[in-house]
PDB file of N, H, CA, C and O in Angstrom:
ATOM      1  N   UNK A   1     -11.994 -14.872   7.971  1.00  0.00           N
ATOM      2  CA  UNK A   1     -12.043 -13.472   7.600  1.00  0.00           C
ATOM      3  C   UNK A   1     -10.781 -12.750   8.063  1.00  0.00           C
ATOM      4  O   UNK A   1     -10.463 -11.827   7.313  1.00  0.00           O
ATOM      5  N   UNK A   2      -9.846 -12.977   9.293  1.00  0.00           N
ATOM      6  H   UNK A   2     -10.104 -13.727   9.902  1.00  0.00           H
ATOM      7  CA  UNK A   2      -8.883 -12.531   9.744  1.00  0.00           C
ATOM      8  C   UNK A   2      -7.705 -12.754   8.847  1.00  0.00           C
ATOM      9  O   UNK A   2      -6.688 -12.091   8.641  1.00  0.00           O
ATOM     10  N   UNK A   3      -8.130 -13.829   8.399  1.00  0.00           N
ATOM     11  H   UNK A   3      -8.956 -14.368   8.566  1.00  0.00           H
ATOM     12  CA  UNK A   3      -6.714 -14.273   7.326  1.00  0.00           C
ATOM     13  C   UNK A   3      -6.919 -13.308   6.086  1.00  0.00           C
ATOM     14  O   UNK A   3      -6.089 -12.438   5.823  1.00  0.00           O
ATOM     15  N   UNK A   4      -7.983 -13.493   5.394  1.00  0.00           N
ATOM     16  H   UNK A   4      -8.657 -14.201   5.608  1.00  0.00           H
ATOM     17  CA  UNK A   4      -8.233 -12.179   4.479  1.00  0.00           C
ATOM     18  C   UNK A   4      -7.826 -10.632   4.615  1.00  0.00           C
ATOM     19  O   UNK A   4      -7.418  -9.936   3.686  1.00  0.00           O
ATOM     20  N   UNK A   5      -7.975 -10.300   5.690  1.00  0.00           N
ATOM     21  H   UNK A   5      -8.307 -10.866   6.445  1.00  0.00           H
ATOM     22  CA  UNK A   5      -7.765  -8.765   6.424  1.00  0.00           C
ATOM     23  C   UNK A   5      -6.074  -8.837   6.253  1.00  0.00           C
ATOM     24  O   UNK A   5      -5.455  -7.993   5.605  1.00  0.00           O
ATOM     25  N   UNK A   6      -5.231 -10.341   7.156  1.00  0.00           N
ATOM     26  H   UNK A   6      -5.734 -11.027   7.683  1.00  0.00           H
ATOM     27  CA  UNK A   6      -3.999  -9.975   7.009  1.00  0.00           C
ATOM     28  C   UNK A   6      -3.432 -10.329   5.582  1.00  0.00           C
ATOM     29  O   UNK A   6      -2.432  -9.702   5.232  1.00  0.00           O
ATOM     30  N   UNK A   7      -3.877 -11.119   4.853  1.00  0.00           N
ATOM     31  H   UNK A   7      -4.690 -11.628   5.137  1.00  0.00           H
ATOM     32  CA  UNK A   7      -3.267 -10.587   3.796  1.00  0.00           C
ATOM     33  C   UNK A   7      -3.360  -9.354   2.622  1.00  0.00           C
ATOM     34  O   UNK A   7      -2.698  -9.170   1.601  1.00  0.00           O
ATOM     35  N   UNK A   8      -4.155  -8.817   3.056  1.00  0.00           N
ATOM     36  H   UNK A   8      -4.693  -8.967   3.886  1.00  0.00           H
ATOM     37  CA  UNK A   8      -4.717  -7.370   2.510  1.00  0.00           C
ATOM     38  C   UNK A   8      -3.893  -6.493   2.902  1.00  0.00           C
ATOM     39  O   UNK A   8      -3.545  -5.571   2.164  1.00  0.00           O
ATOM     40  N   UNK A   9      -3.439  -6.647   4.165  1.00  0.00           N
ATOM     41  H   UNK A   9      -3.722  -7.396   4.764  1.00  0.00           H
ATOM     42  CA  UNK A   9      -2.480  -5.883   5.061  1.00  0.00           C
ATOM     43  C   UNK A   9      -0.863  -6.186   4.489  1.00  0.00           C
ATOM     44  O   UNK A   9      -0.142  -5.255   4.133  1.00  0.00           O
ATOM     45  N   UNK A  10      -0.437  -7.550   4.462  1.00  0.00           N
ATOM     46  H   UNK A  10      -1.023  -8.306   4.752  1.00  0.00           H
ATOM     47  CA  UNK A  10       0.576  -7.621   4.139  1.00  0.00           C
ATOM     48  C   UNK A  10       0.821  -7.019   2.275  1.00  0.00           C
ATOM     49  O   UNK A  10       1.953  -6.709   1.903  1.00  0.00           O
ATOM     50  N   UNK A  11      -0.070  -6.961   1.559  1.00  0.00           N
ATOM     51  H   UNK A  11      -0.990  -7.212   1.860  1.00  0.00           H
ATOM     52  CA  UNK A  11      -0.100  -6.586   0.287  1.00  0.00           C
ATOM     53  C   UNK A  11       0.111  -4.956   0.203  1.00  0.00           C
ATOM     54  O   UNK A  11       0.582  -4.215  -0.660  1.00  0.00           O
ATOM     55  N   UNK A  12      -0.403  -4.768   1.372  1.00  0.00           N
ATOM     56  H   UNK A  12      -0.786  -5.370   2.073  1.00  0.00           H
ATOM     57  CA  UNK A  12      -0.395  -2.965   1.086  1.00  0.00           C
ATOM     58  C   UNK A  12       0.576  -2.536   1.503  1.00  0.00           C
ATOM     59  O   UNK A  12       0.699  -1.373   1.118  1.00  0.00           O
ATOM     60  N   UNK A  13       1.566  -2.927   2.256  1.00  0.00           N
ATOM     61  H   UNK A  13       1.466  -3.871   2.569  1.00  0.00           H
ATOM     62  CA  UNK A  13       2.827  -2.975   3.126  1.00  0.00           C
ATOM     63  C   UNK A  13       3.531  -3.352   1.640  1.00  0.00           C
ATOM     64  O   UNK A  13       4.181  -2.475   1.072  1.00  0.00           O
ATOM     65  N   UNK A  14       3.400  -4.505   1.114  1.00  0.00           N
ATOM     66  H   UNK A  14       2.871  -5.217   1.576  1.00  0.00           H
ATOM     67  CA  UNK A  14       4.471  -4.247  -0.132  1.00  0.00           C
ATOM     68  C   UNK A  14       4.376  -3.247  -1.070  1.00  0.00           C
ATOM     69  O   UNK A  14       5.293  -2.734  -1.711  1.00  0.00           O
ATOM     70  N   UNK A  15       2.793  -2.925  -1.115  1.00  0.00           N
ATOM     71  H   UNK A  15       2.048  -3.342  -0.594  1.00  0.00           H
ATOM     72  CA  UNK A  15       2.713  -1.603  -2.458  1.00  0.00           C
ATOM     73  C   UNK A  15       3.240  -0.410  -1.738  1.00  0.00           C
ATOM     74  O   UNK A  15       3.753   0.531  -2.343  1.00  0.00           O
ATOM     75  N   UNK A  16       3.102  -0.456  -0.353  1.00  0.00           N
ATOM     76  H   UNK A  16       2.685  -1.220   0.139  1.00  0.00           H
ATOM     77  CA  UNK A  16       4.164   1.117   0.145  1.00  0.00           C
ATOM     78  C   UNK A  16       5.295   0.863  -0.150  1.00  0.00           C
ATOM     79  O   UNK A  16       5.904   1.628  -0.897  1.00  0.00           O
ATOM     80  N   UNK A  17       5.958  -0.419   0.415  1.00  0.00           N
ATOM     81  H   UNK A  17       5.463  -1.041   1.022  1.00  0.00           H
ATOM     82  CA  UNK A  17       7.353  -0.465   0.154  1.00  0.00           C
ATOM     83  C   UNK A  17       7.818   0.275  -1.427  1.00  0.00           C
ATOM     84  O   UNK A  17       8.549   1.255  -1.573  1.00  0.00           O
ATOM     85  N   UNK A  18       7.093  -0.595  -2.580  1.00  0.00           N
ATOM     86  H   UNK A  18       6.500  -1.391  -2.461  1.00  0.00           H
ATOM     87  CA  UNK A  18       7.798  -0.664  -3.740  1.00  0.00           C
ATOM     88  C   UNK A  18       7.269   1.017  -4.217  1.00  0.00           C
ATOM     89  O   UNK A  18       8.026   1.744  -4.860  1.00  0.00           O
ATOM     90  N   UNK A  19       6.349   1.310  -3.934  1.00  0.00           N
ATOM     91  H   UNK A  19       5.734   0.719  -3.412  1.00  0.00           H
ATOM     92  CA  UNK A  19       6.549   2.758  -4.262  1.00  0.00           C
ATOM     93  C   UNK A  19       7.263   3.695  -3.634  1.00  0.00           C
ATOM     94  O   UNK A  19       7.528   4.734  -4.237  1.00  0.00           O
ATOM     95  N   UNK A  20       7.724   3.481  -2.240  1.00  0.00           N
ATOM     96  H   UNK A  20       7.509   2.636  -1.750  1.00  0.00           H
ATOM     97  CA  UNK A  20       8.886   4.263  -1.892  1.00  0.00           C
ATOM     98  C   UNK A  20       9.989   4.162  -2.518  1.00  0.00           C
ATOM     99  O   UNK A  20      10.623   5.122  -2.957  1.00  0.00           O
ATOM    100  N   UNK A  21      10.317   2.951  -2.613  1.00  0.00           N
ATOM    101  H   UNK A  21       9.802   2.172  -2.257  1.00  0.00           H
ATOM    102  CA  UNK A  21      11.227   2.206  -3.284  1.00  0.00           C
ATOM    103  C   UNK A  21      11.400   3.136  -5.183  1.00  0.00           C
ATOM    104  O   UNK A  21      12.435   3.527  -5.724  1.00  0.00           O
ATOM    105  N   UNK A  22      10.524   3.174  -5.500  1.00  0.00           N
ATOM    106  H   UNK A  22       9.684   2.856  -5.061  1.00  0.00           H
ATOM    107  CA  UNK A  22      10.818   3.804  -7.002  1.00  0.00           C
ATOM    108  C   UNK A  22      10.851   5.355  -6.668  1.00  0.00           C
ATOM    109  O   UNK A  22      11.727   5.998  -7.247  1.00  0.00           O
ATOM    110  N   UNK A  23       9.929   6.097  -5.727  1.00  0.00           N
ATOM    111  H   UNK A  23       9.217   5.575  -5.256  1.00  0.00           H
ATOM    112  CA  UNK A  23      10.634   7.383  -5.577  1.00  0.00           C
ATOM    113  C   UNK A  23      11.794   7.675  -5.203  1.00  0.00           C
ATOM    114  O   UNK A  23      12.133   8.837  -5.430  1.00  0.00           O
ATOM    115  N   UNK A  24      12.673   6.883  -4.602  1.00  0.00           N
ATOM    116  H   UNK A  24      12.398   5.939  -4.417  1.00  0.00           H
ATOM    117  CA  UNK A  24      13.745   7.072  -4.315  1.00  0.00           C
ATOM    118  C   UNK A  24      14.697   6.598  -5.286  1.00  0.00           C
ATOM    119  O   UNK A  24      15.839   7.020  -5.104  1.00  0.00           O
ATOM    120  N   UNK A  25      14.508   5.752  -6.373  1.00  0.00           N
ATOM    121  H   UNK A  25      13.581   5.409  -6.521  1.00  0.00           H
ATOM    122  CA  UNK A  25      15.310   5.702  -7.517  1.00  0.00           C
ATOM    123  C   UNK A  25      14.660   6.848  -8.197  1.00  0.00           C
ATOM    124  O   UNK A  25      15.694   7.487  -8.394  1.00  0.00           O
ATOM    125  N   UNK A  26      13.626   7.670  -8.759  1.00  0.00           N
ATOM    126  H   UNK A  26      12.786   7.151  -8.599  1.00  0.00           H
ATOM    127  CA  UNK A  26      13.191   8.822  -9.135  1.00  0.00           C
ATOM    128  C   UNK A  26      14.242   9.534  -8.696  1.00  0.00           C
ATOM    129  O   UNK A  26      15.231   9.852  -9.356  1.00  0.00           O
ATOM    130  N   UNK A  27      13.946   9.849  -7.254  1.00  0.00           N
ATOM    131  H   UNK A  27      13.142   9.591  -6.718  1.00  0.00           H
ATOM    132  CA  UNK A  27      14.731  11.312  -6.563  1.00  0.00           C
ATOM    133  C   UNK A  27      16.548  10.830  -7.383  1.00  0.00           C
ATOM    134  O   UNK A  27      17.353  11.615  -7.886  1.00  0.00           O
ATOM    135  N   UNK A  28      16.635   9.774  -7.278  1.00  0.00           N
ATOM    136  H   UNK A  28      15.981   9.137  -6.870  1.00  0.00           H
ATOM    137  CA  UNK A  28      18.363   9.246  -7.371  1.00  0.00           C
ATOM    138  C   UNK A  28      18.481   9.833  -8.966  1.00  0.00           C
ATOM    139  O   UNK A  28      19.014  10.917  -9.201  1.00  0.00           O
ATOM    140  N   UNK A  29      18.060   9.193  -9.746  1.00  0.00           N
ATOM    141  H   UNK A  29      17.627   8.312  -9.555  1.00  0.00           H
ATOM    142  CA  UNK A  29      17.963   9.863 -10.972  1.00  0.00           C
ATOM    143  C   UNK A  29      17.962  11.065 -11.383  1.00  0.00           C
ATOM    144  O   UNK A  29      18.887  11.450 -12.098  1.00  0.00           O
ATOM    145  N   UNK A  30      16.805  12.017 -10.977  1.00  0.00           N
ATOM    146  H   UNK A  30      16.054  11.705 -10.396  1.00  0.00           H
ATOM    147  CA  UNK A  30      16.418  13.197 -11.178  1.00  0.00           C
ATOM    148  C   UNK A  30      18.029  14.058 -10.749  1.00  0.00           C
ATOM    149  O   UNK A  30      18.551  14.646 -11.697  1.00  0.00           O
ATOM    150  N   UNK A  31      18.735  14.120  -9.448  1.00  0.00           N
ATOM    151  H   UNK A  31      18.311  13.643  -8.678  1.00  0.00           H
ATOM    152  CA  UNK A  31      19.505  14.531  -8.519  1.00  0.00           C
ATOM    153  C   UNK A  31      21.115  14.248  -9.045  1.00  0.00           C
ATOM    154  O   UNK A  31      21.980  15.071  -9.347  1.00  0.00           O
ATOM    155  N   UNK A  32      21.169  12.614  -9.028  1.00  0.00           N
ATOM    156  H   UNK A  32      20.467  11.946  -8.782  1.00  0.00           H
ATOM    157  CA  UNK A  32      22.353  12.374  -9.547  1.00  0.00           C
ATOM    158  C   UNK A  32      22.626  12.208 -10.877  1.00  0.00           C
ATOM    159  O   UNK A  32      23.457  12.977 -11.359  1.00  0.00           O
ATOM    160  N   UNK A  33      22.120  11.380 -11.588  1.00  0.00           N
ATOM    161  H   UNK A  33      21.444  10.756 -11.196  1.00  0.00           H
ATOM    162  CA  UNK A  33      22.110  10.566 -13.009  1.00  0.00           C
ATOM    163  C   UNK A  33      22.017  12.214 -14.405  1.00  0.00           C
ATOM    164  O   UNK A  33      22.850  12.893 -15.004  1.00  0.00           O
ATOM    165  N   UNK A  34      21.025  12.178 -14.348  1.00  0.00           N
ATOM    166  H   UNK A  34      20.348  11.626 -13.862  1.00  0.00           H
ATOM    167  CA  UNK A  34      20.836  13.752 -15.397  1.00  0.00           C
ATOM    168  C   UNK A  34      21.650  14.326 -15.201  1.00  0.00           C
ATOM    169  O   UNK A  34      22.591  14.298 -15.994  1.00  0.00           O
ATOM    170  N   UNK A  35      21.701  15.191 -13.966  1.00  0.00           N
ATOM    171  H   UNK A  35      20.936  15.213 -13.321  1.00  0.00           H
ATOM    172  CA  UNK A  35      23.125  16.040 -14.435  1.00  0.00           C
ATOM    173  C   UNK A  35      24.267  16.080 -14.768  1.00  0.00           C
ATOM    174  O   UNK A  35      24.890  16.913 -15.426  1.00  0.00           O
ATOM    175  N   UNK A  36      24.734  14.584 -14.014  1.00  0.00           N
ATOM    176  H   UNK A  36      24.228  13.908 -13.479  1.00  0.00           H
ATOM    177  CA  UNK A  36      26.352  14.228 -14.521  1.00  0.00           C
ATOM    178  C   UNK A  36      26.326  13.777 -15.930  1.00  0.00           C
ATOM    179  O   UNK A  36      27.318  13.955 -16.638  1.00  0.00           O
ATOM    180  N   UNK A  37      25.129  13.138 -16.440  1.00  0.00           N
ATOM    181  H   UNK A  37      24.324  12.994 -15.865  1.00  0.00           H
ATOM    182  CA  UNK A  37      25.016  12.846 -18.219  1.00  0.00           C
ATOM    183  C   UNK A  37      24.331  13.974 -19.421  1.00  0.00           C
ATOM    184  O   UNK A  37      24.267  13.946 -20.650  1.00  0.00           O
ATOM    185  N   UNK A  38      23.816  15.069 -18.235  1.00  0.00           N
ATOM    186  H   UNK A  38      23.868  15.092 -17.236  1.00  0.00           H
ATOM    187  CA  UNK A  38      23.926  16.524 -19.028  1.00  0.00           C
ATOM    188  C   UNK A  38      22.307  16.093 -19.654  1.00  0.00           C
ATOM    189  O   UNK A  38      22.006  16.852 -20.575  1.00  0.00           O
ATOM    190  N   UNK A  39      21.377  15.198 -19.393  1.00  0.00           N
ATOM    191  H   UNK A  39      21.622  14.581 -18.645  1.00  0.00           H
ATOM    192  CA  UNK A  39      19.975  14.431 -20.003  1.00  0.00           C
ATOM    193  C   UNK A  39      18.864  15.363 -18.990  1.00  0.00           C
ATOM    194  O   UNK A  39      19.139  15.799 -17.872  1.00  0.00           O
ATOM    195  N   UNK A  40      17.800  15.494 -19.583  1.00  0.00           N
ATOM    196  H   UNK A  40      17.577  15.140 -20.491  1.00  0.00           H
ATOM    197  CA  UNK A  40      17.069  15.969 -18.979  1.00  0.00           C
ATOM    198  C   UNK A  40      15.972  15.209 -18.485  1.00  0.00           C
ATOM    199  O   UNK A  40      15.363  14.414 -19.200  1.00  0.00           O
ATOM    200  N   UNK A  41      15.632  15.468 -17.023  1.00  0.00           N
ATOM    201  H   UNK A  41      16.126  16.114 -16.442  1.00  0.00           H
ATOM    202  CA  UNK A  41      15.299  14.740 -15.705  1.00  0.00           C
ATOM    203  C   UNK A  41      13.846  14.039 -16.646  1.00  0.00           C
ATOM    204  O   UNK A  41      13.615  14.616 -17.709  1.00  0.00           O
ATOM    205  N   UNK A  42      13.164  13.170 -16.373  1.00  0.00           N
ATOM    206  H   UNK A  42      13.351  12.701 -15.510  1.00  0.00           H
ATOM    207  CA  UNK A  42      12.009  12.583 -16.343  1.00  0.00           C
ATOM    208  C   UNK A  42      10.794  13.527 -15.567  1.00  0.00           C
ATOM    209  O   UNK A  42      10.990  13.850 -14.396  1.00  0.00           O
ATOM    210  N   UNK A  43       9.705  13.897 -16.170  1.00  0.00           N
ATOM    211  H   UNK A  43       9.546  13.634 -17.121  1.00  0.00           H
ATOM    212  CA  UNK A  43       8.752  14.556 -15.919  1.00  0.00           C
ATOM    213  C   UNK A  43       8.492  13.963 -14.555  1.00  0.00           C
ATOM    214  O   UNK A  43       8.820  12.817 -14.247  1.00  0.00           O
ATOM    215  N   UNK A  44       7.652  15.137 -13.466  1.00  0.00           N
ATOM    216  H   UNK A  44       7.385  16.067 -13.716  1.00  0.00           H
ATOM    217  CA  UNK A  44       7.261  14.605 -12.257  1.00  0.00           C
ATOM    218  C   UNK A  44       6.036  14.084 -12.478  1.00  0.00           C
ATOM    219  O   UNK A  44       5.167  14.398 -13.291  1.00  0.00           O
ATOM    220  N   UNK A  45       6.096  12.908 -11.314  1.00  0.00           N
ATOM    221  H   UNK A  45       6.802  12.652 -10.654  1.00  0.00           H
ATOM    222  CA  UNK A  45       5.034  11.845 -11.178  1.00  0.00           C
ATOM    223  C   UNK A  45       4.486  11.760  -9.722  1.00  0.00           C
ATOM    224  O   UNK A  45       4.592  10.663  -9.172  1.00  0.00           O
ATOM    225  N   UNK A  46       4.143  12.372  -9.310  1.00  0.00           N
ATOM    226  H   UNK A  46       4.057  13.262  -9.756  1.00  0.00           H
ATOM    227  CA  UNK A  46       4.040  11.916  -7.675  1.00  0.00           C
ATOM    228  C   UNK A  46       3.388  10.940  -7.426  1.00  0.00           C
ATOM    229  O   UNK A  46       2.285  10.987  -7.969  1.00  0.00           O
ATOM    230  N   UNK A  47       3.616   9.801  -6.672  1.00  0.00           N
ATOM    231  H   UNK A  47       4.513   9.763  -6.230  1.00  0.00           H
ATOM    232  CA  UNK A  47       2.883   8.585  -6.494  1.00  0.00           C
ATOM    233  C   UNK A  47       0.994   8.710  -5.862  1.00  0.00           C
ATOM    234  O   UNK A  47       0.814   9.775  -5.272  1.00  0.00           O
ATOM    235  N   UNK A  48      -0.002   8.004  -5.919  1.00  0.00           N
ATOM    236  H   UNK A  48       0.144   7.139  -6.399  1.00  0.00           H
ATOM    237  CA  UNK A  48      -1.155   8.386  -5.675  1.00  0.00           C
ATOM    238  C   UNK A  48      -0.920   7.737  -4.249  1.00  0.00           C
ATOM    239  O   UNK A  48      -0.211   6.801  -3.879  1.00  0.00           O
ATOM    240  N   UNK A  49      -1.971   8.772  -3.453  1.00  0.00           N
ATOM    241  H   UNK A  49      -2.547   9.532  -3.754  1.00  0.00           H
ATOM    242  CA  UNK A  49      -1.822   7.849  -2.351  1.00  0.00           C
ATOM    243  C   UNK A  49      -2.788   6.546  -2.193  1.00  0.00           C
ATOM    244  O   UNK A  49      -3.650   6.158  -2.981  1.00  0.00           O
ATOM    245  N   UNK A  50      -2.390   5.980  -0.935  1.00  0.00           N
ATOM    246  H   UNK A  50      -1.689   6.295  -0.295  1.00  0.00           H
ATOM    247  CA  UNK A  50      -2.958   4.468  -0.811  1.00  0.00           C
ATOM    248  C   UNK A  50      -3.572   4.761   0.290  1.00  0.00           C
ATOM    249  O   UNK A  50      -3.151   5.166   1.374  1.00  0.00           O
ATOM    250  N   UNK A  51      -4.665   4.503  -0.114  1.00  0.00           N
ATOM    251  H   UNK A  51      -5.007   4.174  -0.994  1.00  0.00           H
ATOM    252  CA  UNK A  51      -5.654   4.371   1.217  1.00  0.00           C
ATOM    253  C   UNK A  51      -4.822   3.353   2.699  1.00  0.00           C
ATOM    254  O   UNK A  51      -3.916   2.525   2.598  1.00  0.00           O
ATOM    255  N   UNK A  52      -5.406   3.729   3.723  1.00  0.00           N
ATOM    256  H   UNK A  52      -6.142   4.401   3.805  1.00  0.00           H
ATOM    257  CA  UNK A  52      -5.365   2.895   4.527  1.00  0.00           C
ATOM    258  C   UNK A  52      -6.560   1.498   4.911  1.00  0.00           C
ATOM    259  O   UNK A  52      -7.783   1.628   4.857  1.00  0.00           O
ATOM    260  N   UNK A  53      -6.020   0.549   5.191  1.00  0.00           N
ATOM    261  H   UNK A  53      -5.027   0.444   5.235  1.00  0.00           H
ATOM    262  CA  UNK A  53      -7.408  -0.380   5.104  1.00  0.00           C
ATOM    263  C   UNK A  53      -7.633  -0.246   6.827  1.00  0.00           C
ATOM    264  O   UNK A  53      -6.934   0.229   7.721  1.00  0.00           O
ATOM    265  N   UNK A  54      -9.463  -1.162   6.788  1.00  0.00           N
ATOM    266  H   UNK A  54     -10.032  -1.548   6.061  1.00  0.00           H
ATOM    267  CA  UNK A  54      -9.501  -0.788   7.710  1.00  0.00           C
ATOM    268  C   UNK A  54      -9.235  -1.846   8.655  1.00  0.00           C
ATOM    269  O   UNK A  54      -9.028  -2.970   8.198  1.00  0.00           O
ATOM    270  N   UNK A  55      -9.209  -1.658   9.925  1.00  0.00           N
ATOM    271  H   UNK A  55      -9.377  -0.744  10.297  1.00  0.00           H
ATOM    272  CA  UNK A  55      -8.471  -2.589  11.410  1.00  0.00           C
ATOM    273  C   UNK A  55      -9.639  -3.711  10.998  1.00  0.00           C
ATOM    274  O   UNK A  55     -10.593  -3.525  10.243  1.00  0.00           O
ATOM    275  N   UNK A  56      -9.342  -4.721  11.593  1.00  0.00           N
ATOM    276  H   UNK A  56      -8.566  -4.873  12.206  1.00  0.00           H
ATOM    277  CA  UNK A  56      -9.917  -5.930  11.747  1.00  0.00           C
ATOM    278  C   UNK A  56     -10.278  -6.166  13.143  1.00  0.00           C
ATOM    279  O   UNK A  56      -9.290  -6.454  13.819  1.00  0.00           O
ATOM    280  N   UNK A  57     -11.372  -6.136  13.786  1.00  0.00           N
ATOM    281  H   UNK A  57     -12.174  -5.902  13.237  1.00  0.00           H
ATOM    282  CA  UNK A  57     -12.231  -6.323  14.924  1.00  0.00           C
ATOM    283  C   UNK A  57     -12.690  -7.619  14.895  1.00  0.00           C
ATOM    284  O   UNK A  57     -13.760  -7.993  14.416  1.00  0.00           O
ATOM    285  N   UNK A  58     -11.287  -8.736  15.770  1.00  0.00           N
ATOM    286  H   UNK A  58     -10.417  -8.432  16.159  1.00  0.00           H
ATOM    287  CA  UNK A  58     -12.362  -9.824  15.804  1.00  0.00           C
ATOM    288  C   UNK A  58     -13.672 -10.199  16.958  1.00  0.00           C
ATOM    289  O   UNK A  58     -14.132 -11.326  17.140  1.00  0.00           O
ATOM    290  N   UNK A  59     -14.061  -9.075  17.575  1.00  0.00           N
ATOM    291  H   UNK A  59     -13.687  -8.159  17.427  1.00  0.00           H
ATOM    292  CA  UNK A  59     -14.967  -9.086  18.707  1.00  0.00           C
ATOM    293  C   UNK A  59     -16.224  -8.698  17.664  1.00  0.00           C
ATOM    294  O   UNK A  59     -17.345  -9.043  18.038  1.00  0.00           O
ATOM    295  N   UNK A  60     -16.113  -8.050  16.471  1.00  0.00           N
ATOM    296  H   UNK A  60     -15.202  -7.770  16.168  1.00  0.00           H
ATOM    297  CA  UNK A  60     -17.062  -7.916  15.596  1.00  0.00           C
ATOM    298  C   UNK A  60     -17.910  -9.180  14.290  1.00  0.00           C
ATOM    299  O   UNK A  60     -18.810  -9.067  13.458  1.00  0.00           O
ATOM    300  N   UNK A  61     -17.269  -9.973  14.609  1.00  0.00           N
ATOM    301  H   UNK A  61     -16.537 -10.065  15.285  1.00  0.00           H
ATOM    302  CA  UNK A  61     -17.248 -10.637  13.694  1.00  0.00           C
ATOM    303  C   UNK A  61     -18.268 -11.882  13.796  1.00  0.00           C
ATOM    304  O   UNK A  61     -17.985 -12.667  14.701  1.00  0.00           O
ATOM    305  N   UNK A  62     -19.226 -12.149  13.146  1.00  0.00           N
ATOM    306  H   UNK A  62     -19.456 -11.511  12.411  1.00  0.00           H
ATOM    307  CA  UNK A  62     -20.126 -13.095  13.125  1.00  0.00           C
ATOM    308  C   UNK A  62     -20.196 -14.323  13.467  1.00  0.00           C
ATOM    309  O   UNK A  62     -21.171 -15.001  13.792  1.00  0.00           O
ATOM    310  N   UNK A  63     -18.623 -14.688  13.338  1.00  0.00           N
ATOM    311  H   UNK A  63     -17.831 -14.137  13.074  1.00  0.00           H
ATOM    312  CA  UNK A  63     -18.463 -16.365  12.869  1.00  0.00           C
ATOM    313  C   UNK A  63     -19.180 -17.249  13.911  1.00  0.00           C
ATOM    314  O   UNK A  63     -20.053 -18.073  13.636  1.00  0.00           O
ATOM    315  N   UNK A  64     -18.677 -16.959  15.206  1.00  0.00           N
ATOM    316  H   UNK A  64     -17.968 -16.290  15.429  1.00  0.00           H
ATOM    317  CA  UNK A  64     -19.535 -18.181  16.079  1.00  0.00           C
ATOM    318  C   UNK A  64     -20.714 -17.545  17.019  1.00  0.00           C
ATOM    319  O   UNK A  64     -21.087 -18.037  18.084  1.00  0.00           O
ATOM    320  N   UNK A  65     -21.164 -16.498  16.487  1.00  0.00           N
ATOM    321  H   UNK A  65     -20.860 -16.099  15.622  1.00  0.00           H
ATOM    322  CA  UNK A  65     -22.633 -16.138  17.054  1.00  0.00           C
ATOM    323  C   UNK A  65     -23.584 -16.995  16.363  1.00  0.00           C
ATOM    324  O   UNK A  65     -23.559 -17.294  15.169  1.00  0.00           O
ATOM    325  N   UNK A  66     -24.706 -17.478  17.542  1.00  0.00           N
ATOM    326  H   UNK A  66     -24.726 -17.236  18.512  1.00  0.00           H
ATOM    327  CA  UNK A  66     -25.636 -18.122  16.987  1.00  0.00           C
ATOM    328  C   UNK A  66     -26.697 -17.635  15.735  1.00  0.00           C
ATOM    329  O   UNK A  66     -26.828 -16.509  15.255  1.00  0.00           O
ATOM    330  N   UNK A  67     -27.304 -18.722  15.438  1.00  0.00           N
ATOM    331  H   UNK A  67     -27.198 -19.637  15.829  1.00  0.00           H
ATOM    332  CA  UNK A  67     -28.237 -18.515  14.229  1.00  0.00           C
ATOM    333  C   UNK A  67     -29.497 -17.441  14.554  1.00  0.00           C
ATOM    334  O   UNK A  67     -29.771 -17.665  15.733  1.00  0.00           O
ATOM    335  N   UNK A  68     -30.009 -16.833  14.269  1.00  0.00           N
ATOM    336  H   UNK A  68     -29.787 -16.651  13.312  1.00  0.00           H
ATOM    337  CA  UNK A  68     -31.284 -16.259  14.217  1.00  0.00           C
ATOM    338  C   UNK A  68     -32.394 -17.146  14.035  1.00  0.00           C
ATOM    339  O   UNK A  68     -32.753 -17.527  12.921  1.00  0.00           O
ATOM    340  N   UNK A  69     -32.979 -17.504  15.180  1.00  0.00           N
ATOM    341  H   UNK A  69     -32.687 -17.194  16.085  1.00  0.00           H
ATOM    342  CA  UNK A  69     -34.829 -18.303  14.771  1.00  0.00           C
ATOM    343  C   UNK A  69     -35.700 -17.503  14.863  1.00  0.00           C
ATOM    344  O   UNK A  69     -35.880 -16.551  15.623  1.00  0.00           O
ATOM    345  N   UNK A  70     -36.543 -18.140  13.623  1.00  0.00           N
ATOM    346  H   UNK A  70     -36.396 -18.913  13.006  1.00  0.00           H
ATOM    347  CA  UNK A  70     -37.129 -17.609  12.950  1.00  0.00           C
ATOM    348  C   UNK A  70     -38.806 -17.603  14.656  1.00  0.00           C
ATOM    349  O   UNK A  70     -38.812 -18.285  15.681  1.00  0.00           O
ATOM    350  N   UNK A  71     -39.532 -16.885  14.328  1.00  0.00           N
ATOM    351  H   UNK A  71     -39.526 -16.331  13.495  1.00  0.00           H
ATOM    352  CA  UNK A  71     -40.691 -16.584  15.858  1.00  0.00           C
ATOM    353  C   UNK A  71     -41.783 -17.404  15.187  1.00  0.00           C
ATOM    354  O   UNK A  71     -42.864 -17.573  15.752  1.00  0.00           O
TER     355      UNK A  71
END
């Protein structure tokens, strides 16, 4: 289950990256590009936000607690 959590983690770390990553070619565009080619800017888009996931508690976690018998 820990391995699941971190790659959930490492996935959301790239979807921040690459959406910072395109607002800042946005902002570059909007700022530099249009005006020196006299074009008018691309409508605003603001990115949605991304949840945060949640922490991974391995003191919570089931795996090597015993079975439940049955009374």
């Amino acid at each position: 289950m820990a391995k699941l959590f971190e790659a959930i983690n490492i996935n959301n770390t790239l979807l921040n990256y690459i959406v910072q990553e395109h607002q800042l070619f946005r902002t570059c565009l909007i700022e530099e590009f249009c005006p020196v080619m006299r074009v008018n800017p691309p409508p605003t888009n603001p990115a949605p936000p991304i949840p945060e996931n949640p922490k991974f508690d391995k003191d919570s976690s089931s795996d090597d607690s015993s079975p439940n018998e049955p009374q």
